[in-house]
N, C-alpha and C positions, 0 to 999 in steps of 0.2 A: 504493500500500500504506500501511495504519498506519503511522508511525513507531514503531521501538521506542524510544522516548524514557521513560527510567526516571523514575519521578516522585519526585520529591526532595525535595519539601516537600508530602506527600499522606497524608493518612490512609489511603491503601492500599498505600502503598508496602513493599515487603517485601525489602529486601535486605542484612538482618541476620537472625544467630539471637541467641534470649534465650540467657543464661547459663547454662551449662553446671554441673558441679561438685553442688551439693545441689539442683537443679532449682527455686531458688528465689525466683526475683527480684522487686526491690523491689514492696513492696505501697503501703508508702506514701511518695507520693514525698519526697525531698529539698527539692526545689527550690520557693521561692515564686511565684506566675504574677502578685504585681501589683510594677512596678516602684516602688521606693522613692517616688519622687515622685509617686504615687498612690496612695498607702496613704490619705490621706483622702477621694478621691472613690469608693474602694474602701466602705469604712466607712458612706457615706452611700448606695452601692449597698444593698450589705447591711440598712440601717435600713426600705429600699424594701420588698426583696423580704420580709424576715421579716413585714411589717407588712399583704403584699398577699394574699387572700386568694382569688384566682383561678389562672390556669391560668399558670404562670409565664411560659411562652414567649410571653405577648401582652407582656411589659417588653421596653424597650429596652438590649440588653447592652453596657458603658464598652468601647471600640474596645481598652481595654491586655489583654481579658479574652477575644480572640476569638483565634484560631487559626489561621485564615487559610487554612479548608477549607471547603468546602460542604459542607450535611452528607449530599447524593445521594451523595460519593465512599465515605463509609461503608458503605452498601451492598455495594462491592465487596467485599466480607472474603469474603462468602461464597465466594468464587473464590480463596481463600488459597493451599489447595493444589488449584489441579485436578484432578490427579493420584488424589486420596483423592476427591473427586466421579467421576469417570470410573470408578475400580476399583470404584465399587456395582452397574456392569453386568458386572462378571466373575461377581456370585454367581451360585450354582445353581440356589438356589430361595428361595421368600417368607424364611425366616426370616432366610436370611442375608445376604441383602440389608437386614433392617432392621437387623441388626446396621452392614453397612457404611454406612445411611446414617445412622445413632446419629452411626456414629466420626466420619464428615463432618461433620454438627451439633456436634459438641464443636470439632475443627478449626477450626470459622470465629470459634472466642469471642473468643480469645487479641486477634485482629487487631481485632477491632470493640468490646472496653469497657478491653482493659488494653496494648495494646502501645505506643497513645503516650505512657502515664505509663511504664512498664517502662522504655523503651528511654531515654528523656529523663531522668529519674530529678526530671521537673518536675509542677508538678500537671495538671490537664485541662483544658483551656482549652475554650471554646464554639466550634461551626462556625458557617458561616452560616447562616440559615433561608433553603432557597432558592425563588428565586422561581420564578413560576405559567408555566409551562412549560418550567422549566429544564432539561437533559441533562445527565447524566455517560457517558460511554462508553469502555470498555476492553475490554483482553483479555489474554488469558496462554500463551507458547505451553509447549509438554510436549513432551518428544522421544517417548514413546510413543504418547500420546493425543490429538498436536496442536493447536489452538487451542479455547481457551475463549473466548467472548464475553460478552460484559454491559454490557445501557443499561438508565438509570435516567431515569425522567420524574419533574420534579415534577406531580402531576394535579389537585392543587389546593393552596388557599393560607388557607383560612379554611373548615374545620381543614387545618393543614399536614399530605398523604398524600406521601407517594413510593413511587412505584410500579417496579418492575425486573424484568428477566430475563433469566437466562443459559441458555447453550447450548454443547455441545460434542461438536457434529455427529457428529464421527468415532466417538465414542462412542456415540452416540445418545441422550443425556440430556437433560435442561433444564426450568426452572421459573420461574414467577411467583412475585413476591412485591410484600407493599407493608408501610410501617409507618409508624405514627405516634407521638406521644410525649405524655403531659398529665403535667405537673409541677408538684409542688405542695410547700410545708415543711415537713416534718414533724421536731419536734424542731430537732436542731442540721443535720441531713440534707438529702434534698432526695430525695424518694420518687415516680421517673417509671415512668409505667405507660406499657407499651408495649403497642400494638395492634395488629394485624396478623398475618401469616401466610403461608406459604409453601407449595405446591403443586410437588411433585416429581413427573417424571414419563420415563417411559424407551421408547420404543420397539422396544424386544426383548421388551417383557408391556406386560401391560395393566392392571397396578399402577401405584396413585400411592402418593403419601405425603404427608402433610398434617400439616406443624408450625406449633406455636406458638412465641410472643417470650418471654424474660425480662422480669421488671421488672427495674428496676436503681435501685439509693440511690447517690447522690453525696455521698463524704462529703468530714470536715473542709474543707468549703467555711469557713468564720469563719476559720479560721486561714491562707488563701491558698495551699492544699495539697491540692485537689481530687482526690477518685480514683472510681474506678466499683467497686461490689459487684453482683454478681447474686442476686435475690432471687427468692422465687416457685417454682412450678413448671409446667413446657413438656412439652409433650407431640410427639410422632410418631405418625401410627396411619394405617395401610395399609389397603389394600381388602382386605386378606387376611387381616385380622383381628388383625393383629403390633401392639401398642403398645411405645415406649420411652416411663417417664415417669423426668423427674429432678426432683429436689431440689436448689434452688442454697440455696448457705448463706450469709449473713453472719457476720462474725465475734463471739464475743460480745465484752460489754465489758472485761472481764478478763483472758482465757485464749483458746487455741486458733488458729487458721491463719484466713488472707484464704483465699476464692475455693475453698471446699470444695466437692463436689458428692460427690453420689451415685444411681443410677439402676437402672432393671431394665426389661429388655424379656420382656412374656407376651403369649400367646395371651391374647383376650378374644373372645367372638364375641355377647357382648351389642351390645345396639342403642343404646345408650345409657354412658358415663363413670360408674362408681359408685364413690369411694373404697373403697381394700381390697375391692372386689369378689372374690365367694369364687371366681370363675371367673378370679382375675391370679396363677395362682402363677408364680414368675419364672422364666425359660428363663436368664437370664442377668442376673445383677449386677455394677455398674459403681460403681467410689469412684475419689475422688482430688480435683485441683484443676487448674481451666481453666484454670490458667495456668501449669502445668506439665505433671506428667503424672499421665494415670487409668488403672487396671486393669482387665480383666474377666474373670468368674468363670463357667464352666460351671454349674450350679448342680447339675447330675446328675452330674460327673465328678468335679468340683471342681477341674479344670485352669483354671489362671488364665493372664493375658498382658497386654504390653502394648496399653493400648486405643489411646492416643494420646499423642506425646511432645512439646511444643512444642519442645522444643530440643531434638530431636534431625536437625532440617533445618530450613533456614530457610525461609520462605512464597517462594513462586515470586514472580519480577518480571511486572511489570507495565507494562502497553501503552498509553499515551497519546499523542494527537497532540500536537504542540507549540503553544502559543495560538492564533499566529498561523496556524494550520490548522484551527481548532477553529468550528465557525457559533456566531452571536452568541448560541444560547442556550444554550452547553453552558458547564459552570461554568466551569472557570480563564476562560474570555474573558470571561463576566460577570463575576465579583470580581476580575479580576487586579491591578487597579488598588490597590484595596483590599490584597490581598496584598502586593503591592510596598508598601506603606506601612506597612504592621506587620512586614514581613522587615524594613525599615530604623529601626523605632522611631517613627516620624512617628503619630502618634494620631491628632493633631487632621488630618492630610489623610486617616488612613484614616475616621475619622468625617464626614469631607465626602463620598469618594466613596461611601459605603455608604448616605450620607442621597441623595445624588441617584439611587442604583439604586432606593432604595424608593420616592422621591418620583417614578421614573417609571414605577413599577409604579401608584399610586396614580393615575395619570394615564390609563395604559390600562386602570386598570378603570369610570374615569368615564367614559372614550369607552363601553365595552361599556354601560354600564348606560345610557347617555342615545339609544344606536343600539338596544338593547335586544338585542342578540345575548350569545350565551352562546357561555362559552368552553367550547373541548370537549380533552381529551387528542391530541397526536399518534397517539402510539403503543400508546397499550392502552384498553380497555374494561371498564368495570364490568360484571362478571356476578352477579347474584344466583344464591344458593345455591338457589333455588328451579328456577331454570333450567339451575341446571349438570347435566353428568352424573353418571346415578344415582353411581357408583364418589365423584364428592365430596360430595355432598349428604350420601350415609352415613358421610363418611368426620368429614365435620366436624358432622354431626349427633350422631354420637358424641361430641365433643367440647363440644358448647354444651350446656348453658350450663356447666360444670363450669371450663370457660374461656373467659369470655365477652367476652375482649377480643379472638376472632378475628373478632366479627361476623357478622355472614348472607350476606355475600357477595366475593369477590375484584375486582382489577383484574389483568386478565390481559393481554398483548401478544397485540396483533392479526392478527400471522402465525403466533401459535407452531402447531408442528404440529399438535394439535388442534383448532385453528381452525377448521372444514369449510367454513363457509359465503360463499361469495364475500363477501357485505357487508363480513365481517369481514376481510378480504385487501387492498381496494382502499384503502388508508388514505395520508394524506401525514405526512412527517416530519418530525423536529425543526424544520427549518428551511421548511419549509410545502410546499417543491417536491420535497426528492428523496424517495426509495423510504430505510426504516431501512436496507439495503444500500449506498444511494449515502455516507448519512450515515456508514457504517463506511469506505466508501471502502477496499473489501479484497475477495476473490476474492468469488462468490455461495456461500452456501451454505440450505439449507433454511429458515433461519430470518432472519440479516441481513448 
């Protein structure tokens, strides 16, 4: 079985709640992330990145500035609560189910751009960029709804894709997803556009549900006090014609709240995403802040409630093997070493072993290119939207180009239910020999 080994130094670790009282916690953090005696190689980072005029994430990040997570484990947010993914299959019918899976979407913010400045009350430190076939793997159990699962591939490494999916069988829900990051400076900020997209899907209908990513700015990065805003706006849109779109807000300069939002879920049954289309009048409006709580409003009744309460329970724990159970490409055992050097301060050995993981990445991509074989994903496949089923083609043709950071096509995991086709079943894993099941090393179920 898993071990249930709580993760303790993980960007998904969930076993605090935020601050209770005016639902307000810190936005910007306290605490400085570069240690004194690096304030000038701090300063000459900085001189770097203002000056560079490409995609940021090709610099090399000072070992005092990294965090000491991968950044696959991030992924896992979306399993915050699974409890609130599971109950999307209790709805009745289309509408209210996009309602439950609005709430779900709000649910996974909190975990994945502000809980580790929140809880630390320090700035945001960088994960690792991980390497070209890396894993992450967890799960979460629920006394209701049983176990959730979720693995994350890295499936490529120039441009950096991660690719994931979860499942929680008992329910009968689960989805693909992948995302990527291009970050560039804007102003005093740091203006990262996220790519990618998410494909929900349930086995009680034969609805999906097809979201998009936030951008996110990173600010007071000059001042060693990094934090995440949500920017842009994200969409949800069903085969059944249900859209949620929201509005994430930055703060302005002056006046007003971090981490605003507001949103509305309508009927559209156009073929195509048209701002203020005359056919979006709202079935339901949504205000508040990700990183506390939001409201929603009937919009015919005018009966309001709560949407979602970050502190009003804490995120469910979370299911790790322990290193030394973990195959050599799932992340804690690739960085650990690295980890261990930054939990103790030591830079200059986390900066040794972080240059020989990439120095032998660089090494097995010379072998592949001089044998001339390509490398291929473990565990999931790129699907073109051209190829997918009608139900997503329309779902995300609606959506492009209005948001054209979702692409034309998914990486999808190779057993998920929808899979039909043998080709796409006979696949090996993480670790080249066992089955995604073996690599779970936990009862079988439908998926891994």
């Amino acid at each position: 079985m898993m071990s249930d080994t709580k993760s303790v130094n993980s960007a998904a670790s969930n076993s605090t709640t935020p601050p209770k009282g005016n639902n307000t916690p810190p936005s910007e953090p306290a605490g400085n992330i570069v240690p004194t005696s690096y304030v000038g190689d701090f300063m000459s980072f900085l001189k770097g990145i203002l000056s560079f005029t490409g995609d940021l994430s090709a610099l090399t990040c000072p070992s005092f500035l990294l965090n000491g997570i991968s950044l696959l484990e991030y992924g896992a947010h979306w399993n915050d609560y699974p409890h609130v993914l599971a109950e999307i299959t209790k709805a009745k019918d289309p509408e209210e189910r996009m309602r439950r899976v609005a709430r779900w979407f709000v649910s996974t913010l909190y975990g994945s751009y502000n809980k580790r400045v929140a809880e630390s009350n320090s700035g945001e430190k960088k994960p690792f960029n991980p390497i070209l076939g890396e894993q992450f793997l967890a799960s979460w159990d629920d006394p209701e709804f049983g176990q959730t699962k979720f693995i994350c591939e890295q499936v490529s490494h120039h441009p950096p894709v991660s690719a994931f999916f979860f499942e929680n069988a008992n329910a009968g829900i689960y989805g693909s997803g992948h995302f990527s990051q291009k970050s560039k400076f804007k102003g005093t900020s740091m203006k990262v556009v996220q790519e990618g997209r998410v494909t929900l899907r349930m086995k009680g209908t034969d609805e999906i549900y097809c979201l998009t990513l936030p951008n996110l700015n990173i600010c007071s990065i000059l001042s060693g006090k990094p934090f995440l805003e949500m920017s842009s706006t994200t969409f949800i849109r069903s085969s059944k014609g249900y859209t949620a779109e929201f509005q994430w807000y930055t703060k302005p300069m002056l006046y007003g709240e971090y981490h605003k939002f507001d949103g509305k879920i309508f009927k559209d049954d156009a073929v195509a995403y048209v701002q203020n289309g005359s056919s979006q009048e709202a079935i339901y409006t949504i205000k508040g802040r990700w990183v506390a709580d939001s409201r929603i409003t009937n919009v015919k009744t005018g009966e309001q409630e709560v949407f979602f309460d970050v502190s009003a329970q804490p995120a469910a724990e979370i299911n790790i093997k322990p290193v030394e159970e973990q195959s050599s490409l799932e992340s804690r055992r690739v960085w650990h070493k690295v980890t261990e050097a930054l939990a103790s301060g030591d830079y200059d050995v986390a900066s040794r072993e972080k240059t020989a993981i990439e120095e032998e990445q660089r090494a097995l991509r010379k072998e592949r290119a001089e044998a001339n074989v390509e490398w291929k994903p473990s565990m999931f496949v790129w699907v073109e939207d051209a190829d997918a089923d009608e139900a997503v083609k329309a779902c995300y043709s609606y959506l492009y180009p209005a948001k054209d950071s979702i692409g034309t096509g998914s990486w999808v995991f190779k057993t998920s239910p929808h899979m039909k086709t043998p080709s796409s079943r006979t696949t090996p894993s993480a670790s080249g020999t066992q089955t995604p099941s073996d690599a779970f090393s936990t009862a079988p179920s439908s998926v891994v």
